[in-house]
Structure formats: structure tokens, C-alpha cells
C-alpha positions, -999 to +999 in steps of 0.1 A: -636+112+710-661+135+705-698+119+708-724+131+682-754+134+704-732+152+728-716+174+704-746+196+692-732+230+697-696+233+688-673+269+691-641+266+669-614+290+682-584+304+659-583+339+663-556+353+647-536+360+619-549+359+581-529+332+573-535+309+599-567+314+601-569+298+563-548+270+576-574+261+597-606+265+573-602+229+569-613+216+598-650+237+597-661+214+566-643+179+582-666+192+615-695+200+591-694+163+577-688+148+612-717+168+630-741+178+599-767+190+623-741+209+650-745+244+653-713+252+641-699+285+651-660+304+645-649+329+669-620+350+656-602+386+658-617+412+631-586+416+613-590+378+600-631+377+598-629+380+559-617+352+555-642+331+571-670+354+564-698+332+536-683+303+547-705+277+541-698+252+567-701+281+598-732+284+611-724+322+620-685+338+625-683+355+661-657+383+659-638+395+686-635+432+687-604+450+702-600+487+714-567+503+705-572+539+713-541+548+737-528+529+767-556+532+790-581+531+764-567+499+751-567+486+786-605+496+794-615+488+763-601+452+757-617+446+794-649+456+779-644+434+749-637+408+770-670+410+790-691+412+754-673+387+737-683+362+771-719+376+769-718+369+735-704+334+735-724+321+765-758+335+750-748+305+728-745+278+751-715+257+734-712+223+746-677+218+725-651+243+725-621+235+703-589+254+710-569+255+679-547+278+680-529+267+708-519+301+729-530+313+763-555+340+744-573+313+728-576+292+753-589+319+774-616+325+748-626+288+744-630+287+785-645+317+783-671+303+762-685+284+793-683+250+772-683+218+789-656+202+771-628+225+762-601+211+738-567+219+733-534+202+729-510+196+752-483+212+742-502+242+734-479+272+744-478+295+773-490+271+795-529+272+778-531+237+782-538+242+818-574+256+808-584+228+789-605+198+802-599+179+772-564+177+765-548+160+733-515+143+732-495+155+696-469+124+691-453+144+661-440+172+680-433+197+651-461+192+634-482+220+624-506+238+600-529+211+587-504+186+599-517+196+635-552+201+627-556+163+611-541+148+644-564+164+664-597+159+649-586+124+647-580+122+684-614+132+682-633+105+661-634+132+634-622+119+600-600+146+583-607+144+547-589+161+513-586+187+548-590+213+517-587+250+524-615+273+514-621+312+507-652+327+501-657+349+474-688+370+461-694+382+427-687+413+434-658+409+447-643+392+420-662+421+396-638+447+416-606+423+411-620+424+365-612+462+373-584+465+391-567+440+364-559+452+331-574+430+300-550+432+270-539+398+266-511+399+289-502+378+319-511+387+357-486+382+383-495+392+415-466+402+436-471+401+473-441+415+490-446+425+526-458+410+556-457+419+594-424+404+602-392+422+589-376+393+587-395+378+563-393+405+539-370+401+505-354+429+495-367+459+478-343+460+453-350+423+444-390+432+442-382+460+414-358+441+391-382+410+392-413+434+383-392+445+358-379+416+343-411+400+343-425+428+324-396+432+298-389+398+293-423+384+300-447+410+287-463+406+320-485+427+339-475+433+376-497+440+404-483+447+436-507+433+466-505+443+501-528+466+529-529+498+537-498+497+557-478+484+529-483+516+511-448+531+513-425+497+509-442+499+475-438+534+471-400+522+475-400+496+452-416+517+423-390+542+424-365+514+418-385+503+390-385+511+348-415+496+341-450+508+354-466+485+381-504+482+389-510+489+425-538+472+442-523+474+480-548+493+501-575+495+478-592+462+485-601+442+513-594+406+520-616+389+500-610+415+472-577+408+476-583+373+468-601+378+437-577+396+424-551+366+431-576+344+415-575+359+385-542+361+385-515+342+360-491+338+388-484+346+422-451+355+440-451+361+476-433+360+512-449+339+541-478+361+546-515+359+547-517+363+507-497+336+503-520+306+521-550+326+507-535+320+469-527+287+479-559+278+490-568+291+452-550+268+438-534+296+418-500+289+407-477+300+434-441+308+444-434+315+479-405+335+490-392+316+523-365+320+549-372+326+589-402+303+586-407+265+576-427+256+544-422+221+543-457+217+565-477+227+536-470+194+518-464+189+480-490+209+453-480+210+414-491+249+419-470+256+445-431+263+440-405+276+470-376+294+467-352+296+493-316+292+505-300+268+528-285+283+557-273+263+594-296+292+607-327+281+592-353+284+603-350+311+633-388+324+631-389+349+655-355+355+667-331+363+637-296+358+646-284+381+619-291+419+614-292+411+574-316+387+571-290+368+550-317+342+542-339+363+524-309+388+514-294+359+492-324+352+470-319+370+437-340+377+407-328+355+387-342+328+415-372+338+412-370+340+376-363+307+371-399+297+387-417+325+373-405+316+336-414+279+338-447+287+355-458+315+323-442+293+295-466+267+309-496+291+309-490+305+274-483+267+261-516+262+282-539+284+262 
């Protein structure tokens, strides 16, 4: 249990990626109401900072900088990163580091951080658990998500809450999102198709009939989501397409992102970062799912999952098919189903 007067500066570590990083938003206000005069502080890899950046229960957001400039570059320069990231963390003087992420990186950083009482969970993986003083024992071994996060802060003496997720947003970026979508009184759906894993991915071909469909039979206005990187899988997809898409992939950044999916009438999307950032919106939602679980995120009336049941389910990582037949054998008409249901509701909303 964590002790109040003993708890007065306290380092939260989840580094990495986007969507798991807004997993664990939850736990920075259920801290916040625990410790209301901590210094609360978030230490986390650049790639996920927007998300926590003007969050109002952080204190400040410490972000981890990596070098990736060539082999030894990298090398020399995530040694260097290392040694200001530790300058950094000690100038702080944390008395509570909280490991939740779970892998030997983070626990590294929250040890690094020279707090007293570093926490993790015991069965963290690759061994991290070792670095901890503070271990937790998980009884449900398969939890995760916010499932995970609610057992440990009450191991600590922290009551949980509504655990509710939260993104930040500005108005201006929700004045760039206005632009980007087109006002002539049809409906948005954001379409969010790629993510870092392959095997996550739905098919191309499924992406352009359902932008199509949903814009001939639908009226709707499409806008396909995504980063930089996702640049030519959407370049793919429009060539399969009839109908004219909006494309909002690498023109915005996180949080502009996430205006946009605000705004937006509807959201389809894989297991990626844009998916727990809509859903932490509250936006109505249908996830794409086959590699990876869902069932953690527990019930919402805006959230809708489509997905087959195969023996193979879920293999995460380590596909034992060179298909993908999980996410091969959703179809439009799938998605369709969810999608109609979800803009009849809208329209009949208004």
C-alpha cells in the first residue's frame, strides 16, 4: 500500500505504443485523486507523448528521446539518451516509481529513476520483475489493459474509479480537424486501416468496397486516418476505389488526429492506436479484430467488434498462417452490418 505522506513524488512509467499508452491514462487521474498534492510526473517514448501532453492530472510529461541514425549512431546515441533521461529523472527526486508497462525497458527506466520504491508486477515479462522492490501479485493471470491497471492500484490502497480514459485536445486542434472534414450535411466515418503489425491489417480490397459502399449506399463521407507511413496502403486502396475519399493520413498529428475522430459520425478501425484513442472519445466505434484479444476492453453501447472465430485465435505475435485468415475472412458486408445500424441510429438521432 502506498502511504500518502510517503508518496509525495510519484514517476508513472508506460512508454510505449499510442494505444497503450491511452489504456493507461486512467490511472494518472485515480493517482491524482489518491495523492492530490503528489508531484505527479509520466515518463514516456516521443512517439506516444501526444497523447499525454495537457493532461490535466500530470504534473509535467518526461519524454524519452531515441537516436536512430544508423547502427552505431543508434547505439551511441540511445547510450546518451540513456544518461539524459537518468539526469533528467533523478534531478526529480521520485520517491514512487510505478512500472506499468511491465517489460524489462520500463522497468529499467523506473530503476533508473533512483526511486525508493519501485513497483511492478510480478509477472511482468522478460524477467523486469527482478528490478522491482515492490512487487505485485496479479491473481487473474490474463488480465490486461485496464483490467491490469485496476488490480494494481488496488494492491496499492489506490481506489480505481469510472478508470475513464482521457485525450487532450486544444482548440485548435479540433479547428484543423472543422477543415479537414467536409460540411455538407453528410455523415463522417473515419476509416482507420493500418497499423504496425501485418497481421492485424484487413484487406485492401475489403477497405475500398466498404468506403465505397458506405458512400453509395450511405451518402457518407469517408476519411481515411493513418501517419505518414501509411501513405501508400492508402494510395492502394484508392485505386480500388469508385468513389473519392478524404485523406487525412500524414497530415495531422496525434491529437489532430483525434479531433478529427471526434467529429466524426463513425469510426471503423483495426487494433491500432486510433482505435483506443476513438474509444476513449466515446465516438461510436467498430473495431476490426483478429490476432489480438478485445474482450479486455469490456462492454460500451459505442463500441461494436467484428471478428471471426477461428481455433487459432488469438496468436498475437506469431501468426500461424501466411493469410491471416482471421482478418482475410471479414467481408464488407460485415462491416456493413455495424456501420448501417450505427448511421440509421445517427440520422434517426438528429
Amino acid at each position: 500500500m502506498l502511504i500518502p505522506g510517503e508518496c509525495k513524488r510519484i514517476l508513472i512509467v508506460r512508454l510505449s505504443a499510442i494505444g497503450d499508452v491511452m489504456m493507461t491514462t486512467p490511472v494518472a487521474q485515480a493517482l491524482r485523486t489518491a495523492f492530490p498534492d503528489a508531484y505527479i510526473a509520466w515518463v514516456v517514448e516521443s512517439k506516444s507523448k501526444d497523447v499525454l501532453t495537457g493532461n490535466p492530472y500530470l504534473d509535467e510529461v518526461i519524454v524519452w528521446q531515441h537516436s536512430t541514425s544508423g547502427r552505431i549512431g543508434k547505439a551511441a546515441g540511445s547510450l546518451a539518451s540513456i544518461v539524459r533521461l537518468r539526469r533528467e529523472l533523478r534531478q526529480q527526486r521520485f520517491d514512487t516509481a510505478i512500472d506499468f508497462q511491465g517489460l524489462l525497458k520500463s522497468a529499467f527506466v523506473a530503476r533508473l529513476s533512483g526511486a525508493r520504491t519501485c513497483v511492478g508486477y510480478d509477472n511482468a515479462r522478460e524477467g523486469a520483475s527482478r528490478l522491482y522492490n515492490r512487487v505485485l501479485h496479479i491473481a487473474n493471470r490474463d488480465a490486461r489493459g485496464i483490467q491490469l491497471y485496476s488490480d494494481m492500484l488496488e494492491q496499492l490502497g489506490v481506489k480505481p474509479g469510472a478508470l475513464e480514459m482521457h485525450m487532450p485536445l486544444t482548440q485548435a486542434d479540433r479547428e484543423l480537424a472543422h477543415e479537414l472534414i467536409t460540411r455538407d450535411g453528410r455523415k463522417t466515418v473515419a476509416l482507420c486501416p493500418a497499423t504496425t503489425w501485418p497481421q492485424k491489417h484487413w484487406t485492401e480490397e475489403g477497405w475500398a468496397s466498404l468506403a465505397d459502399r458506405l458512400a453509395q449506399e450511405h451518402n457518407a463521407q469517408t476519411i481515411f486516418m493513418g501517419s505518414p507511413a501509411d501513405a501508400g496502403m492508402i494510395a492502394r486502396i484508392m485505386t480500388l476505389m469508385h468513389t473519392h475519399p478524404t485523406i487525412a493520413a500524414g497530415k495531422t498529428t496525434i491529437k489532430q488526429a483525434a479531433a478529427v475522430l471526434e467529429q466524426s459520425d463513425l469510426v471503423i478501425s483495426v487494433d491500432t492506436g486510433l482505435f483506443h484513442i476513438a474509444n476513449a472519445l466515446n465516438r461510436p466505434l467498430i473495431g476490426l479484430f483478429g490476432p489480438t484479444l478485445w474482450n479486455y476492453l469490456g462492454k460500451k453501447d459505442t463500441l461494436s467488434i467484428v471478428a471471426k472465430n477461428l481455433p487459432c485465435m488469438p496468436c498475437f505475435r506469431r501468426p500461424t498462417c501466411k493469410r491471416f485468415d482471421c482478418m482475410c475472412d471479414i467481408t464488407p458486408d460485415d462491416v456493413l452490418s455495424e456501420s448501417g445500424a450505427w448511421l440509421a441510429a445517427e440520422s434517426a438521432a438528429e
